[in-house]
C-alpha positions as CSV (number, residue, x, y, z in Angstrom):
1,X,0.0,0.0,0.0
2,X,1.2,3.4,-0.9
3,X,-0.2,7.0,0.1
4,X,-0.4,9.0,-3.0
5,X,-0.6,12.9,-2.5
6,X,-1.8,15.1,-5.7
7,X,-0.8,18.5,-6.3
8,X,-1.0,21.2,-9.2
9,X,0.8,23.9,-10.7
10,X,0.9,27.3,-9.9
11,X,-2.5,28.7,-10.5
12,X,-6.2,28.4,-10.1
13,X,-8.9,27.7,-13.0
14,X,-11.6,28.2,-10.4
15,X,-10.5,31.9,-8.4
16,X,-11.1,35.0,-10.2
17,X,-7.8,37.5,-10.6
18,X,-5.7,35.6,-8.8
19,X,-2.5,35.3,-10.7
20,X,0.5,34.9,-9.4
21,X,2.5,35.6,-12.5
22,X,1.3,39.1,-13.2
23,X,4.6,40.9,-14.9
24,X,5.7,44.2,-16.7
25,X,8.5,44.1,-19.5
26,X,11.1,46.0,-19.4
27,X,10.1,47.9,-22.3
28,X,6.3,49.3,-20.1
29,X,9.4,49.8,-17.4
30,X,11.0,52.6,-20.0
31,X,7.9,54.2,-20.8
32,X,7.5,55.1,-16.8
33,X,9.9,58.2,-16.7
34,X,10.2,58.0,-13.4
35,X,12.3,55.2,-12.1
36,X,11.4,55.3,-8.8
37,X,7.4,55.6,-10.0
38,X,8.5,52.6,-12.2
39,X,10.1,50.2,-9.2
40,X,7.5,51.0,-7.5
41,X,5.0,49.8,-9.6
42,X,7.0,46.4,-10.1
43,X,7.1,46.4,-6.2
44,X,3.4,46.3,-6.1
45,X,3.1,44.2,-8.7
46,X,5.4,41.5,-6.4
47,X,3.3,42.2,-3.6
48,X,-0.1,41.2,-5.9
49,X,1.2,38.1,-6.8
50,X,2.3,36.9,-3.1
51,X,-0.8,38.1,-1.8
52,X,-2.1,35.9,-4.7
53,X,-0.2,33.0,-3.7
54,X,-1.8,32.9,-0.2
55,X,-5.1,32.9,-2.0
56,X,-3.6,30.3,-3.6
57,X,-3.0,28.4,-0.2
58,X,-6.1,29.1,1.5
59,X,-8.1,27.5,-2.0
60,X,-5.8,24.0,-1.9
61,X,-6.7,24.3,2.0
62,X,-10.5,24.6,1.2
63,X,-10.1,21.1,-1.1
64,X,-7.5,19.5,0.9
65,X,-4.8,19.6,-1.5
66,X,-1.3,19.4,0.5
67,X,1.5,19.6,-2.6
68,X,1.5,23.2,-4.7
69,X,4.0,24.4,-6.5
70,X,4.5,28.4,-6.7
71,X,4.8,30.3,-9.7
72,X,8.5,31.5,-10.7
73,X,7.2,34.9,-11.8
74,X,6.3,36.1,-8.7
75,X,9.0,39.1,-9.2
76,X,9.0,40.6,-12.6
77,X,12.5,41.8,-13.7
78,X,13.9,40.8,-10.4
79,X,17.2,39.6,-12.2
80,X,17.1,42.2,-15.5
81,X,20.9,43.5,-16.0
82,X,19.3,47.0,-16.1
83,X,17.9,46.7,-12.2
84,X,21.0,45.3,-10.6
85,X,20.6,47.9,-7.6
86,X,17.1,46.9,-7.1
87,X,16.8,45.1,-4.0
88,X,13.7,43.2,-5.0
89,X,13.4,41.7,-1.6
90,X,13.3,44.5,0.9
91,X,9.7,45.3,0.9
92,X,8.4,41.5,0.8
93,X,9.0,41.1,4.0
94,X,6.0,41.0,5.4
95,X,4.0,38.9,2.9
96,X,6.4,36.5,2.5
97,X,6.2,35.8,6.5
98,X,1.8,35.6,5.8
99,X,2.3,33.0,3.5
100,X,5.3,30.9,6.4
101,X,2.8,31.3,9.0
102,X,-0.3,30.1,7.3
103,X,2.0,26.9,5.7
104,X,2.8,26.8,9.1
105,X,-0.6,26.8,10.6
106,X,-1.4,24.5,7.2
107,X,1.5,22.1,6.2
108,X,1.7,21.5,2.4
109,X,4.4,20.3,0.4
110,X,5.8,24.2,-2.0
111,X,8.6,24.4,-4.2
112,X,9.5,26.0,-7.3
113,X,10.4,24.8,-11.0
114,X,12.2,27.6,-13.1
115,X,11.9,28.1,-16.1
116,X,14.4,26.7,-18.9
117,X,16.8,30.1,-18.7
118,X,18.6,28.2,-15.8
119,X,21.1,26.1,-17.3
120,X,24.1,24.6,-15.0
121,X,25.8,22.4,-17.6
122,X,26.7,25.7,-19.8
123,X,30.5,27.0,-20.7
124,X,29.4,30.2,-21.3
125,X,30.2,32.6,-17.5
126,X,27.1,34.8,-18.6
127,X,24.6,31.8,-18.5
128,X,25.9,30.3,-15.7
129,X,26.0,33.7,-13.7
130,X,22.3,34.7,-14.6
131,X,21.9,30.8,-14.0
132,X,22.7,31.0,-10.5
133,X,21.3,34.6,-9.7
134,X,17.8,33.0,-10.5
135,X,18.3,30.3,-8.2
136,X,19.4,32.6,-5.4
137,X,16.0,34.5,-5.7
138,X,14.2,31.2,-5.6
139,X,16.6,30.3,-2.6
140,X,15.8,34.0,-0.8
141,X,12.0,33.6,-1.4
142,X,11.8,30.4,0.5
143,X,13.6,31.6,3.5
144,X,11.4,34.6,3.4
145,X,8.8,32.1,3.5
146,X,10.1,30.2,6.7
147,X,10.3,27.1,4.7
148,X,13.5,25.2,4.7
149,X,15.1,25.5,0.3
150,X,16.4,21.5,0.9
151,X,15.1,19.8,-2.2
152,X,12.2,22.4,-3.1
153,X,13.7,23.2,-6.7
154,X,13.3,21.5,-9.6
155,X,15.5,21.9,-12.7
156,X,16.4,20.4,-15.9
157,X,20.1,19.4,-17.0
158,X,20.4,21.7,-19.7
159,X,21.6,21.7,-23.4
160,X,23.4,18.7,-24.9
161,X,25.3,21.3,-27.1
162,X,26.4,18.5,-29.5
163,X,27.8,16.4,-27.3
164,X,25.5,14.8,-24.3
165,X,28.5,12.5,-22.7
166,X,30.6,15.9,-22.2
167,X,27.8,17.9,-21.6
168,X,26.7,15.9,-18.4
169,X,30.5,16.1,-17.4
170,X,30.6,19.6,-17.9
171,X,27.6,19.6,-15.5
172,X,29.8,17.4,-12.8
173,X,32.6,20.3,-13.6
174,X,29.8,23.5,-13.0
175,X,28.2,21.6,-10.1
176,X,31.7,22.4,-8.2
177,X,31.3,26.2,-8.6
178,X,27.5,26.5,-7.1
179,X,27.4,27.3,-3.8
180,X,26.6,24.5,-1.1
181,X,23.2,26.1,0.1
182,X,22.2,25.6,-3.7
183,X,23.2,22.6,-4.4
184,X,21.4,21.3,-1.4
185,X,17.9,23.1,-2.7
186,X,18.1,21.1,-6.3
187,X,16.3,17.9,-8.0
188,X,16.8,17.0,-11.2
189,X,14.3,15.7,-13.8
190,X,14.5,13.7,-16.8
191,X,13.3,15.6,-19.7
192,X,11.6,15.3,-22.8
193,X,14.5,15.3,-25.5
194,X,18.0,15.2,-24.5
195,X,18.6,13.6,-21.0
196,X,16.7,10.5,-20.1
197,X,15.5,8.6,-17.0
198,X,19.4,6.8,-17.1
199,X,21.3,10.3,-17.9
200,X,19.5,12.1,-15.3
201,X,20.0,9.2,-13.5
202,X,23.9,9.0,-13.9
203,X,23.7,12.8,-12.3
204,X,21.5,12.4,-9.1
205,X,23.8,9.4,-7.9
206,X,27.0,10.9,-9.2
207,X,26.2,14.6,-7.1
208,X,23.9,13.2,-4.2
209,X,21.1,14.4,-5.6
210,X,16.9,13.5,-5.9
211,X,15.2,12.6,-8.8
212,X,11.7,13.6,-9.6
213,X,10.8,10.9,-12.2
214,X,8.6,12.5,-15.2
215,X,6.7,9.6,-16.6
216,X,4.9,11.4,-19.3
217,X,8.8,13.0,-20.5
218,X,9.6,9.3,-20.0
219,X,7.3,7.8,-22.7
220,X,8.4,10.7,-24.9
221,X,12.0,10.8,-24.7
222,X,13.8,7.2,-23.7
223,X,16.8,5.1,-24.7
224,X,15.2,2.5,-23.0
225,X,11.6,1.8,-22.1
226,X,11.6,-0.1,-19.7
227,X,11.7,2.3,-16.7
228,X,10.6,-0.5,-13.8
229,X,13.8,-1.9,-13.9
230,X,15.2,1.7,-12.6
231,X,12.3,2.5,-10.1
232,X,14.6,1.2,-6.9
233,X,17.4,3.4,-8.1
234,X,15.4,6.3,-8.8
235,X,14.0,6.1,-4.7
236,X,17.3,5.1,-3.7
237,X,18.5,8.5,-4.8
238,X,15.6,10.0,-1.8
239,X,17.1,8.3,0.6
240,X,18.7,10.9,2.7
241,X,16.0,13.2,2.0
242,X,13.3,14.5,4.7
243,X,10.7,15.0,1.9
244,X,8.5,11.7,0.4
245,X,9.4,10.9,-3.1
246,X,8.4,13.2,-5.8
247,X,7.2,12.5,-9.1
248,X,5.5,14.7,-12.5
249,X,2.4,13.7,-14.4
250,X,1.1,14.3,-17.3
251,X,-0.7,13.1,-20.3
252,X,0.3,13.7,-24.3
253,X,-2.0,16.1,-26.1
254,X,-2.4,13.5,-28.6
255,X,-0.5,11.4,-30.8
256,X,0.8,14.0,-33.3
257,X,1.9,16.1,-30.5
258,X,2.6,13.6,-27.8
259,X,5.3,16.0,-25.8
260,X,2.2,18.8,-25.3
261,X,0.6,18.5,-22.3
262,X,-3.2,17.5,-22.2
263,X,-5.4,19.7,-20.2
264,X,-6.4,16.8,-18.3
265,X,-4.5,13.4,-17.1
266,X,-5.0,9.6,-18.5
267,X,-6.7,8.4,-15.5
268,X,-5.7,4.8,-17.1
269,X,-2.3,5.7,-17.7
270,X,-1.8,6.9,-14.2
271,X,-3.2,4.0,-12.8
272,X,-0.9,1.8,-14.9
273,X,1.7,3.6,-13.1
274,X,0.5,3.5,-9.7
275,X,0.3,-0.3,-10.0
276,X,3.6,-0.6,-11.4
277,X,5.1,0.8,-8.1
278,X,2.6,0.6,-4.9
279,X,4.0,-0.8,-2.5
280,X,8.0,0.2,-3.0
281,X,7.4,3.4,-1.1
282,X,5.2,4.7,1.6
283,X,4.2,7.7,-0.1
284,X,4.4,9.5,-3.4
285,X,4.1,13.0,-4.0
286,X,2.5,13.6,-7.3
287,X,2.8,17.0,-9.3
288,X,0.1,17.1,-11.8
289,X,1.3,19.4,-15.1
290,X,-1.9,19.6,-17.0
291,X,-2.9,22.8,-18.9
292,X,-6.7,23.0,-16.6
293,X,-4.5,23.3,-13.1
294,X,-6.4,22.4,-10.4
295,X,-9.5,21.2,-12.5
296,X,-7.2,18.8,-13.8
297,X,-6.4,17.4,-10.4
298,X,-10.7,17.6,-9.6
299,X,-11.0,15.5,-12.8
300,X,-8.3,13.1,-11.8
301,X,-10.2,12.4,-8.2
302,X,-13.5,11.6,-10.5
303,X,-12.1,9.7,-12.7
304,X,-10.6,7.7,-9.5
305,X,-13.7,7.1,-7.6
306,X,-14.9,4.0,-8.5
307,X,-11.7,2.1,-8.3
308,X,-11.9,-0.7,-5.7
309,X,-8.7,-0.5,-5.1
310,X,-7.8,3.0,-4.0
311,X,-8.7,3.9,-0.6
312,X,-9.4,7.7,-0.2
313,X,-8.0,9.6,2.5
314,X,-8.9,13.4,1.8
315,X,-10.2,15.6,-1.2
316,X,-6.7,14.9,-3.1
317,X,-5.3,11.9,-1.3
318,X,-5.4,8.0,-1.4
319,X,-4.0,4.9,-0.5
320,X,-3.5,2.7,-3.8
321,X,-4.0,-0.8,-2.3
């Protein structure tokens, strides 16, 4: 028997203005002659999309959802080369701490996924510097937060830039130059064209590092199918980690465009999972990446009902028996 939590990404389908990804481009920042008037407005635009986020919160609360992942856009520009003396966090303060106390008052399972800009495995200093810059601000918003960064971030390997064997050495090589407390806040994930379940693999035993397993990437992108035979390995690499096991699903659009997301998830293909695996682990953390968000994750627990076999514990959690 395993306990399988659900989660979602980022934002709502069901609560009205509530993003947590508003944003200004640095091109509406020029128009705004005065750059103090112009800060300000991306301060308060910051401050919208926390406040947003704890709406967020208090809706997976309402549905008993306990995994969420925040959105990476919370701060627009934060890291534009034009606003290096803006010290994005010094007014957050205060929301930052609403959102620790209510997780505190409320456990759930946060972390962050940025976006494909951050790229550890590049040669280039410029990348690499904006690489880990980004990952700082990740690292700065979760402390605001009260909430410990140890395996909250999710990122990709990078580029194979011609060459995947070398690439994922020069990763080993970069991996030396990040600082400690960043390292410690990473997992890696197997993606949908260049590094497979064995290559990202390779890196999580290699650096001491948790793999969040992407089945739907999986089926996309493989050298070899049969991913069961890796399953131990890929828990193995959780081992000395406080959080459960964390995992991405999805569904392929269809079959022209099977690397798309769905806007829902293959309630049959997630069971096939699930009964691959039950029983290996006492719990699975499971980050549903589906274009409908939380009505996704609704749909999911529908589609579940009438299995025998799954024991419900909440709104968004089960036992698969």
């Amino acid at each position: 028997m395993t306990i399988v939590r659900l989660g979602y990404v980022a934002m709502s389908m069901n609560l009205q203005n509530c993003s947590p990804s508003q944003t200004m481009t640095f091109t509406q920042f020029q128009k705004i002659k005065d750059r103090e008037a112009a800060i300000a407005k991306l301060e308060k635009i910051a401050q919208s999309n926390i406040q947003n986020c704890l709406r967020l919160l208090k809706h997976n609360v309402a549905h008993h959802i306990h995994f969420f992942r925040f959105s990476s856009k919370l701060i627009p520009l934060a890291n534009h080369e034009e606003l290096r003396d803006w010290k994005y966090m010094s007014n957050l303060d205060e929301s930052l701490a609403e959102i620790g106390e209510y997780l505190k008052n409320h456990p759930m399972r946060v972390g962050f996924h940025p976006d494909h800009f951050v790229v550890l495995n590049s040669t280039q200093k410029e990348i690499m510097k904006m690489s880990l810059k980004t990952l700082h601000m990740h690292e700065m918003l979760l402390k605001g937060m009260g909430i410990d960064p140890e395996h909250r971030c999710v990122i990709h390997i990078g580029g194979a830039y011609d060459d995947k064997l070398k690439s994922l050495e020069q990763f080993i090589h970069n991996w030396g130059l990040i600082p400690l407390s960043l390292q410690r806040m990473l997992i890696f994930e197997n993606d949908d064209t260049t590094f497979d379940l064995s290559d990202a693999l390779y890196l999580c035993e290699k650096l001491g590092v948790p793999q969040v397993f992407d089945y739907h990437h999986h089926l996309a992108f493989h050298e070899d199918s049969e991913w069961e035979k890796h399953w131990d390995r890929i828990v193995g690499t959780w081992k000395e980690s406080s959080l459960p096991i964390k995992m991405h699903i999805s569904s392929p659009k269809n079959e022209k465009e099977f690397r798309a997301h769905a806007d829902y998830i293959d309630s049959n293909m997630f069971l096939t999972f699930l009964h691959t695996v039950k029983g290996s682990v006492d719990q699975i953390d499971c980050m549903i990446e589906a274009k409908q968000k939380d009505n996704a994750l609704f749909q999911l627990v529908s589609d579940l009902k009438s299995h025998s076999d799954i024991e419900w514990i909440d709104q968004s959690s089960f036992k698969i028996k």
